[in-house]
C-alpha positions as a printed Julia matrix, in Angstrom:
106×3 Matrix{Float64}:
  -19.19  135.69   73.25
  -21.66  138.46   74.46
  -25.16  137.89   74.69
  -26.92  141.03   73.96
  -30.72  138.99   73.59
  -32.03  140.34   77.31
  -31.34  144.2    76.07
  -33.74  143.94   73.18
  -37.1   144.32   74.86
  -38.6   144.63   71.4
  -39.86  148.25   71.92
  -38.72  151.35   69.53
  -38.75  154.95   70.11
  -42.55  154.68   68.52
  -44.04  152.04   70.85
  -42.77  153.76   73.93
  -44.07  157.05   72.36
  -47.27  155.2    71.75
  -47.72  153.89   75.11
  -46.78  157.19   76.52
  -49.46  158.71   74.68
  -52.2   155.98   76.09
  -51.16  156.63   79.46
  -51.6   160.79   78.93
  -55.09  159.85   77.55
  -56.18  157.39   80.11
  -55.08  160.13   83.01
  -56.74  162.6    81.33
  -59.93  160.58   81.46
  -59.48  160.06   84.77
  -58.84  163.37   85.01
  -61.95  164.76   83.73
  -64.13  162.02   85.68
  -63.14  162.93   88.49
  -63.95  166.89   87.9
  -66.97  166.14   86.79
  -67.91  163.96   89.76
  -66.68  166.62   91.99
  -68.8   169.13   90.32
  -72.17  166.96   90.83
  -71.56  166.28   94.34
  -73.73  168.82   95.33
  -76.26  168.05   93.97
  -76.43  164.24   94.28
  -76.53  165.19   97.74
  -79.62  166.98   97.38
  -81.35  164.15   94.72
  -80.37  161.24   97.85
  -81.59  163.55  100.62
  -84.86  163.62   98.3
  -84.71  160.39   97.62
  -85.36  159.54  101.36
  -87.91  161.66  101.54
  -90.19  160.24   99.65
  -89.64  156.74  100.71
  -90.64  158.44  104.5
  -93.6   159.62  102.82
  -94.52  157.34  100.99
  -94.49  154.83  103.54
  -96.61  157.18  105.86
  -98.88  156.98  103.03
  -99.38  153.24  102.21
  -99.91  152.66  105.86
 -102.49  155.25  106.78
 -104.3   152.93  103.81
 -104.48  150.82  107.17
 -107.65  150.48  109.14
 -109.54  148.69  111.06
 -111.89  147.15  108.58
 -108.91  146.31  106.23
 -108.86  142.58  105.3
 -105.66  140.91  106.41
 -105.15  140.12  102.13
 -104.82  143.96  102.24
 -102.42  144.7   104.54
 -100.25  141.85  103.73
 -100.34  143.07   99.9
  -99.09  146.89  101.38
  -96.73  145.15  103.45
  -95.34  143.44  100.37
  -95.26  146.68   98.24
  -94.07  148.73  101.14
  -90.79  146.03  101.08
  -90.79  146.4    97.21
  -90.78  150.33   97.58
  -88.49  150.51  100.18
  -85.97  147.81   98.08
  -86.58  149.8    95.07
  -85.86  153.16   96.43
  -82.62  151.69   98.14
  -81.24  150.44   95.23
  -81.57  154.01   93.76
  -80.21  155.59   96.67
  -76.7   153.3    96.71
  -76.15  153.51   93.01
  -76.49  157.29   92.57
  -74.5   157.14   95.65
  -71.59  155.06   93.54
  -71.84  157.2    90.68
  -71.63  160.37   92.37
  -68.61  158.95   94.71
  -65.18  161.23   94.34
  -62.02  159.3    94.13
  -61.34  160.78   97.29
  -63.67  158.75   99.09
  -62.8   155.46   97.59
């Protein structure tokens, strides 16, 4: 007697068509993602370089707040903020830097 159970994988003609059809969409996606990533490149380049800009001037700018007659309260509170600023503006930096990452790079 022939055992024919292992053949029948349960799929038709319209689940393979259906999955097909998922896996054409979910390329596409990708697809498309990954244009429009390549198209902002550019200019996330331009928003990080920015980005670090400002941090370096910013910083030049909290501590020229230091002086001689500053308390040392003072300076430890733009110490703390400088840290908080410079954590802050990190953070920033790394996740436009994910977002705007090609799937080339990864």
């Amino acid at each position: 007697m022939r055992n024919d159970s292992i053949l029948n994988t349960g799929m038709s003609s319209v689940s393979v068509d259906k999955s097909r059809r998922a896996k054409q969409a979910k390329e596409e996606r990708q697809r498309a993602k990954k244009e429009k990533r390549t198209k902002l490149m550019p200019a996330a380049e331009v928003v990080i370089a920015e980005l670090d800009k400002e941090k370096q001037n910013t910083e030049k700018m909290l501590l020229a707040q230091i002086n001689v007659k500053t308390s040392d309260q003072s300076v430890k509170d733009i110490i703390v903020a400088l840290n908080m600023y410079g954590n802050s503006i990190s953070k920033l930096r790394s996740r436009l830097s994910n977002i705007m990452r090609t799937a080339d790079e990864d």
